[in-house]
C-alpha positions, 0 to 999 in steps of 0.5 A, a space after each residue: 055469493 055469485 061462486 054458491 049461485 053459480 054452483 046451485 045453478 050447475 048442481 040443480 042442472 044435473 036433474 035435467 037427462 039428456 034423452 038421447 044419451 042418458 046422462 045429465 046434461 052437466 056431466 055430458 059436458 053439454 052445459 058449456 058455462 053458467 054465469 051470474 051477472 049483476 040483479 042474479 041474472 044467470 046466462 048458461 051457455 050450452 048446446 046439443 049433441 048435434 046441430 038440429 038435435 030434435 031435443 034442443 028445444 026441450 033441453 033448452 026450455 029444461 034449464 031455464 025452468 030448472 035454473 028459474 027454480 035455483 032460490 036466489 036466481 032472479 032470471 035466466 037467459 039461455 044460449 044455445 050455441 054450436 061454437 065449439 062443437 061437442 065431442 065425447 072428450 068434453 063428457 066427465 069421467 064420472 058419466 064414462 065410468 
C-alpha cells in the first residue's frame, strides 16, 4: 500500500508549478524524495531553485496542502533542504522536451 501512496503523493505534486520556472515541481526535479512511514505519515524532501528563492514558503506550504488531500495520507512533514544543491541535470526530460 506504502509503493500506491507513495505514487499518489508524487502524481498529486505534479499540480503544484513552480512560479519561477514554470514546470511542475515533480518533473523540475525539485521534490528530491517522498516516503510513507508507518500511521501513512508522508515526508517529502524537497528544495528550491536557489537558496533564499522568495518562493520557498509558498512551495513549501503547496505540497503539505497538496500531498494532506492524497486519500489515505494521514499527515505530512516536509523538509526544505539544499543538500545537495539542484541544477538543471535533475529536470526530467519530459519538462525539457
Amino acid at each position: 500500500m506504502s509503493d500506491g501512496l507513495q505514487a499518489a503523493v508524487r502524481d498529486a505534486l505534479r499540480s503544484i508549478i513552480d512560479p519561477e520556472i514554470g514546470g511542475n515541481i515533480v518533473d523540475l526535479g525539485l521534490i528530491y524524495d517522498v516516503q510513507v512511514l508507518p500511521d501513512d505519515v508522508v515526508h517529502v524532501s524537497m528544495t528550491t531553485t536557489v537558496k533564499g528563492c522568495p518562493a520557498a514558503g509558498f512551495l513549501k506550504d503547496a505540497v503539505q496542502a497538496c500531498a494532506g488531500g492524497v486519500p489515505g495520507v494521514r499527515q505530512v512533514d516536509v523538509a526544505l533542504t539544499y543538500d545537495p544543491p539542484w541544477t538543471p541535470d535533475r529536470i526530467t526530460e519530459t519538462v525539457s522536451a
